[in-house]
C-alpha positions, 0 to 999 in steps of 0.5 A: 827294644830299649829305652826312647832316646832323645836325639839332636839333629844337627840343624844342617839336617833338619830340613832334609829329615822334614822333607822325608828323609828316612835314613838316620846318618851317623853325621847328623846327630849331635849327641852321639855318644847317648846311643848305646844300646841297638834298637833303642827307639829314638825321637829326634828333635831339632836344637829347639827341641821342636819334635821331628820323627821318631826311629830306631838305633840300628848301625848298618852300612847305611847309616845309624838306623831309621824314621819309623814315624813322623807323628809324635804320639804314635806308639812303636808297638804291636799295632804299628806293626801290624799296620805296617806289614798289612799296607804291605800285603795290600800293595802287593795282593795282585802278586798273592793272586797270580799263580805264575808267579809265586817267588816275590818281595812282601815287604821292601825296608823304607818303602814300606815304611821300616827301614832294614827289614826286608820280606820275601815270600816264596810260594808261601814260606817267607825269608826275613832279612835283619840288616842290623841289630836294631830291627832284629830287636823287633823280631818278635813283633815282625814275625807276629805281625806278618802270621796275623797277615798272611797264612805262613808256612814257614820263615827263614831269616837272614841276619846281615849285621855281622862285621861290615854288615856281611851275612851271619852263618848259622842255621836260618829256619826260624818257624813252621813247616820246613820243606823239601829242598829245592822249593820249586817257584815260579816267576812268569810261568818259569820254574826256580829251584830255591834253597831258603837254608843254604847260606846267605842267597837262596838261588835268585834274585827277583829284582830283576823279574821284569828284566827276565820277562823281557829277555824272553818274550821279545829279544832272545829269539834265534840269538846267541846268548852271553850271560856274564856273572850269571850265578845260577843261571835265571837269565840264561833259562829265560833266554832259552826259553825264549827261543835263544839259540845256545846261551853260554853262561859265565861265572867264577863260582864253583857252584855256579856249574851244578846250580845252572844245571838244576835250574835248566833242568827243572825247566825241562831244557837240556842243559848239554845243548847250552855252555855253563863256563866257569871262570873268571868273567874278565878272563873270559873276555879275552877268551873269548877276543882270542878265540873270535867268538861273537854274541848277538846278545851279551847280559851284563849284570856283575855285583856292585864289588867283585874281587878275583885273584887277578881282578878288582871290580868296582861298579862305580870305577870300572863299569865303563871298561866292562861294557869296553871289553862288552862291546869288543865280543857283541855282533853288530846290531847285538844288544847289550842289556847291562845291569848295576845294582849299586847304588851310588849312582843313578841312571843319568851317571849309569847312561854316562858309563855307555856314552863314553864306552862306546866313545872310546870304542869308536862305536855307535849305540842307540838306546832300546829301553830301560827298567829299575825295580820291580813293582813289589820293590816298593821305594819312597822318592825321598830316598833315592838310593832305594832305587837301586837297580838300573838296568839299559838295553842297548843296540850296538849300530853297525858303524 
């Protein structure tokens, strides 16, 4: 941790920073060139000298780090840590009580109060995710702070701050008993195969645990199930389980195949009776129009960016004719259930992308239900983009 910095913010910004705002932009300070060691703590004053907030220097995609606290003689120490990391763990007790569900968010940057630092917990072994230099300089305080709050068997760290804030690969077993791999979780009763040590993903993404539960318990029954960039398979497991008739799983990674075969079988499912494809989902589109194949249920949930030899996807651009090339393989009175977690729109826009899809389709579509982040992803409304996953189910209307 270096030295407390004076910063000036550019009275433009004032305000917004007075409302909340939790995010330091490289645009709003004055005195730039005076930050030049990452996780130098920062007080920021207006041109008055009239105090704000204080933070830290951390560059990462987002900005140039992040208000730590809004009261001046509060110290950045041990105790304020700790603070931080028990509120934490008391907004999220339900989730330690509840053995069905054992793979969950501890700790989710500013909406618990530190920006660029996130904590999973996963059956009782933790993976912290370093966003940039800055927070990793506070390891030593994060890591005592989370053993003085729960009981920790072993912790994992992810640090995301190489060049354009990708993930560096190293060996990621920080502390504690490591265990065997797969760690088996589990979410709503379902079993994940887990890989804490295994490159920048572990094997799931647990934003969407609402989503999944959904899937399951009231829209996969008797369907047949298009699961696109599927990864490993969650969707298609739970979809399984809820009674799907056959789910076929699309994705252009190699690894997609073995991974979707283990989370299958640690499930007790037979993954000989569900097509796992790998290939390059908008290939597959027009596989799928050559061949005439029909779902009666397509998910729809492709990263933010995508780039094949062939393709370029950007969520921003080119959501509408997904959901176009979506809507051409669904049955009619199908469901849709598309998925973005970028988070440079928000829903009103994301909803915009269906209306003007199905417009040009010349089809009709009614709305069923819509979902964002989970309660564990806890997001503060002073920064919307926190609230990044959005997700709608839609019912393609016969027409």
């Amino acid at each position: 941790m270096g030295k407390e910095i004076d910063i000036k913010v550019k009275a433009k910004f004032v305000s917004k920073i007075g409302k909340g705002f939790p995010l330091i932009v490289k645009e709003s300070i004055a005195n730039l060139n005076d930050l030049q060691e990452e996780g130098s703590l920062v007080r920021l004053e207006d041109e008055n000298n009239r105090f704000l907030a204080k933070g830290y220097y951390g560059k990462q995609n987002k900005g140039y780090g992040w208000v730590l606290t809004r009261r001046e003689n509060e110290k950045i120490d041990q105790t304020f840590f700790n603070g931080k990391i028990q509120a934490a763990y008391e907004f999220r007790k339900s989730f330690f009580e509840d053995g069905e569900t054992t793979a969950f968010r501890l700790f989710n940057g500013e909406g618990d109060g530190i920006g660029g630092l996130i904590i999973d917990h996963y059956d009782g072994h933790y993976v912290i995710s370093w966003y940039s230099k800055g927070i990793y300089s506070f390891k030593d305080y994060i890591i005592k702070a989370l053993q003085e709050t729960v009981e920790v068997k072993s912790i994992y760290q992810k640090k995301r701050f190489d060049t354009k804030g990708q993930y560096v690969d190293e060996d990621d077993f920080v502390m504690g008993e490591q265990p065997a791999f797969p760690l088996l979780v589990k979410e709503n009763g379902v079993h994940f195969a887990v890989y804490l040590n295994d490159g920048a993903m572990v094997g799931v993404f647990l934003d969407q645990r609402d989503v999944r539960r959904k899937i399951r318990d009231e829209y996969a029954k008797g369907k047949t199930v298009l699961n696109m960039f599927s990864y490993t398979g969650a969707f298609s497991v739970f979809a399984a389980l809820g009674g799907a008739v056959k789910t076929t799983s699309v994705d252009l990674a190699n690894r997609s195949l073995p991974k979707t075969i283990e989370q299958f079988s640690v499930n007790g499912i037979d993954p000989e009776a569900h097509n796992i494809v790998v290939m390059d989902v908008f290939k597959y589109f027009k596989y799928a129009v050559k061949k005439a194949l029909k779902f009666e249920m397509v998910i729809l949930d492709p990263p933010s960016f995508a780039k094949s030899k062939k393709f370029t996807f950007s969520a921003g651009k080119d959501y509408t004719n997904l959901l176009k090339d979506t809507i051409s393989i669904t049955e009619d009175n199908g469901v849709i259930i598309a998925s973005t977690n970028c988070s440079t729109f928000d829903m009103k826009k994301f909803k915009n992308f269906i209306d003007v899809a199905f417009k040009e389709m010349n089809g009709k579509y009614e709305i069923m239900e819509q979902f964002s982040l989970p309660t564990d992803f806890k997001t503060i409304p002073e920064y919307r983009e926190g609230d990044y996953l959005k997700v709608v189910f839609i019912k393609k209307i016969k027409g």
